[in-house]
N, C-alpha and C positions, 0 to 999 in steps of 0.2 A: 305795410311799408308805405303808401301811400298816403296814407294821413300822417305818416312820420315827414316826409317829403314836402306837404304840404304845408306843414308846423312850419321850418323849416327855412323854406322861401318864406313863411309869413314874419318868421322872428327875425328874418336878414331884411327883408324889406322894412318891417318896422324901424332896422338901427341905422340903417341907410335914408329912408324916408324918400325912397329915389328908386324906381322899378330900373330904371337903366344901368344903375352904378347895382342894384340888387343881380342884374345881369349876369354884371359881367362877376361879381364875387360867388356865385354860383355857376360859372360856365352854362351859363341856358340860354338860352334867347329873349328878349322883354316878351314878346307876347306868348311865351310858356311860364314866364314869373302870370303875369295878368289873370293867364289858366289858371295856376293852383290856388291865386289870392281867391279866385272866383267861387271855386270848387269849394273851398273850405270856408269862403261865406255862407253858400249854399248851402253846407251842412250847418253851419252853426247857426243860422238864418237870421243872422246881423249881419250889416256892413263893417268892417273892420277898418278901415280908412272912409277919411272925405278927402275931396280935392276942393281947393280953394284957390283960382289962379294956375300957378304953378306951383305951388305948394301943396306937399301932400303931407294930412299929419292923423294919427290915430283916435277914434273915436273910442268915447267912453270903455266899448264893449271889446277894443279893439287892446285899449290901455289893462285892460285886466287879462286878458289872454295873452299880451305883452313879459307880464309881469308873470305865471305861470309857464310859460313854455321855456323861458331861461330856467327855470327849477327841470322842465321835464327833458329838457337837452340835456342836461346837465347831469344828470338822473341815467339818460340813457347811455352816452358817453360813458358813465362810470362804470354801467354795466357792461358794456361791450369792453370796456378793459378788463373788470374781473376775468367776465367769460374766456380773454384769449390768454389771462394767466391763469386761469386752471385749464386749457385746451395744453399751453406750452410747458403748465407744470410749476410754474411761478409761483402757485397760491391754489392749496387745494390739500384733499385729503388721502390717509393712505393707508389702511389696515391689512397690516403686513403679519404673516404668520414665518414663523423661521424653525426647524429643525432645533435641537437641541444643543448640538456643535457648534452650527453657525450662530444659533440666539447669542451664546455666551464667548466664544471667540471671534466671530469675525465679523456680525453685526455693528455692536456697539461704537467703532470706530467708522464704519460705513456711515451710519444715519449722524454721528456729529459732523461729518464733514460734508455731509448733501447738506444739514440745514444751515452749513456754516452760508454753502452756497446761495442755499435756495428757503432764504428766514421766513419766511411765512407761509410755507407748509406746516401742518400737522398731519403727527405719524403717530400711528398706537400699533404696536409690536407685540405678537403674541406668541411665545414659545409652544412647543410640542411635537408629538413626533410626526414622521413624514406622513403616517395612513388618517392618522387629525385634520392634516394642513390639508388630503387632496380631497377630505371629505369637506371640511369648513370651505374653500375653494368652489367644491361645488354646490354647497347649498349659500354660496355670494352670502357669505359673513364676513369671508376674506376678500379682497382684492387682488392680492399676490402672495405667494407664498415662493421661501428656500429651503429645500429639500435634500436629505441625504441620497443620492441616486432617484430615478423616474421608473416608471412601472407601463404598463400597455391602456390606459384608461383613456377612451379615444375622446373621452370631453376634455381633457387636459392637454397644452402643449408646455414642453421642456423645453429649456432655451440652458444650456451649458453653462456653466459659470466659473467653477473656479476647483480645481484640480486638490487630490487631495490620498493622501495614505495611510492608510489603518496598519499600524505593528502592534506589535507581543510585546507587552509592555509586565516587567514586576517591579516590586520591592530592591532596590539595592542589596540589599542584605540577604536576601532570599536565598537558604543554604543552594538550593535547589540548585540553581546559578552553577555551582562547581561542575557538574554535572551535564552543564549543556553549554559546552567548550566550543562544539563543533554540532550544533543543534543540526536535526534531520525532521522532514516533513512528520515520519511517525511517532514523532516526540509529541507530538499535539496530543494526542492520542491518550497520555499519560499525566499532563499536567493539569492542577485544578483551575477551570476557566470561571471567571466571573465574564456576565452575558447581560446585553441590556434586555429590555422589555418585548413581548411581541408586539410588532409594529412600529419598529425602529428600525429607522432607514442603518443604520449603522450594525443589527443584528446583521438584515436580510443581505447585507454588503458582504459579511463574514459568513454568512448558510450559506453564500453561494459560489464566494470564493473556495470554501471547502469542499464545497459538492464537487468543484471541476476537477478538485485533487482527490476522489474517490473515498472524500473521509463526509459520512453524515454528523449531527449532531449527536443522534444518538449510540455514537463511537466515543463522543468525549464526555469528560468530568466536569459534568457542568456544576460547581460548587456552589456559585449564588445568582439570582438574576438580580439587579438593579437598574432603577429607572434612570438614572444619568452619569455623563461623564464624570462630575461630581462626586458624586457616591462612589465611583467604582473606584475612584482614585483615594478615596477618603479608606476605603474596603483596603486595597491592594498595600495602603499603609501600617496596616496592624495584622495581616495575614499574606502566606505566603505562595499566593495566588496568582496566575495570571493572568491579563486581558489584550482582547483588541481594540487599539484606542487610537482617532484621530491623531496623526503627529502635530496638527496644532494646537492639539490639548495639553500637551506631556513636554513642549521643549523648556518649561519653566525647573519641572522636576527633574527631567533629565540635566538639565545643567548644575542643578544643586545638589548631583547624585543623590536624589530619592528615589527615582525612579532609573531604572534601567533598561534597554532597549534589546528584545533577544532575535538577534538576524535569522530566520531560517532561510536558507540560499533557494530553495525551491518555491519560494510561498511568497510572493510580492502580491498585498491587493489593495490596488488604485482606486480612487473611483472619482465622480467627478461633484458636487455640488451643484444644484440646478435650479432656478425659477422657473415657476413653475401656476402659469392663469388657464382662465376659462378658453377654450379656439371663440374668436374674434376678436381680437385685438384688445391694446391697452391707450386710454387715451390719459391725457393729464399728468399728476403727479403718479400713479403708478408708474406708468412708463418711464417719466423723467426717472424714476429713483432705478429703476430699471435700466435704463440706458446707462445711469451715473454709474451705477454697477460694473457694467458691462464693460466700460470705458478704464476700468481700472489694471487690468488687465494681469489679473493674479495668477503666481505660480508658487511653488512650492517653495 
């Protein structure tokens, strides 16, 4: 920082040609301008001015270091702006991993509206399930990752986000349906379940919602596993099957009765959506998109 300081005083004394007037546009004293001209003579071991009179003007050696130190202020200025727009998030990078739910519903409307904000970010978005994201997470492939619920892994911290309820979802048509007029928790019990994958935050939401209600998995009809909300809804349209699905997966179906929603009065399971980084902190554009997140302040 000192030969930056040095530059400095020399490139404002050179445009002033005047240690006193260079003074006072530096707030220093003349014989601390005098000091740094001196210093950085001494290093460069030319004189950078003569004095003639009263007239001071730059020597040769003085006229070419003149001409380079406006490129290298100019240089460094630009840098110290980057640096504080990727410190505040302005301009910066963000390799974001998201759950499977959230990649496909609630992302895509998040990241157009951060870059509507914040245009000169770049974001690379990677789908997958939650036990992916907190492994990519910890071998810093990711940056930040959104997850269907949080688990005990003490290198990770959870930061809540956005509220969210898994229903019994089938077919409209589903004769089955007649039948479960006044549904009871031990109906589960009976019905064929399609199931996502192990290692889906969305399984382990519904294994453990059930376990509190004294029903294991292997009490139920597990009829198919598949790897996404997608699929299961693709599935639950040519068979007469049930699932647990995101309600912000299903209100498209449900309103176009394809889908239909089965209440059972006992069995409510909530959960919450979560970000989810390395403990110590986030700086930059993780954070900002992070914060942007956060500020939105979603409910069901």
């Amino acid at each position: 920082m000192d030969f930056d300081f040095r530059l400095i005083v020399f490139y404002t004394a050179a445009q002033h040609l005047n240690f006193t007037k260079t003074a006072s546009a530096l707030f220093i004293s003349q014989p601390a301008v005098s000091k740094n001209i001196q210093e950085l003579e001494k290093k460069l071991g030319v004189p950078l001015f003569e004095r003639k009179g009263n007239n001071l003007n730059l020597t040769d050696s003085g006229q070419i270091l003149y001409k380079y130190a406006q490129q290298i202020i100019n240089l460094y200025n630009q840098a110290g702006q980057e640096i504080q727009e990727l410190q505040e998030g302005r301009k910066g990078n963000l390799v974001l991993g998201a759950s499977t739910t959230i990649s496909q519903y609630v992302l895509p409307a998040l990241l157009a509206d951060f870059l509507s904000q914040y245009p000169n970010n770049r974001i690379q978005s990677f789908q997958s399930n939650s036990r992916s994201i907190e492994e990519q997470l910890i071998d810093k492939t990711l940056d930040l990752g959104i997850t269907e619920g949080s688990t005990d892994n003490r290198a990770l911290k959870y930061i809540p986000f956005m509220k969210d309820e898994l229903v019994l979802v089938t077919n409209s048509q589903n004769p089955l349906l007649a039948q479960l007029k006044n549904p009871i928790l031990s109906d589960i019990t009976r019905l064929p379940l399609v199931l996502r994958e192990q290692g889906s935050g969305t399984r382990t939401i519904i294994e453990n919602a059930l376990k509190d209600k004294s029903i294991n998995l292997s009490e139920v009809q597990i009829e198919m596993i598949l790897p996404s909300t997608e699929s299961i809804k693709g599935y639950l349209a040519r068979r007469n099957s049930f699932a647990f699905l995101s309600i912000h997966t299903v209100q498209k179906e449900v309103l176009n009765n394809l889908l239909t929603i089965v209440d059972i009065p006992q069995l409510t399971i909530e959960r919450y959506f979560y970000f989810t980084h390395l403990y110590g902190g986030l700086a930059g554009t993780p954070n900002q998109f992070l914060q942007f997140c956060l500020r939105q302040n979603f409910k069901l």
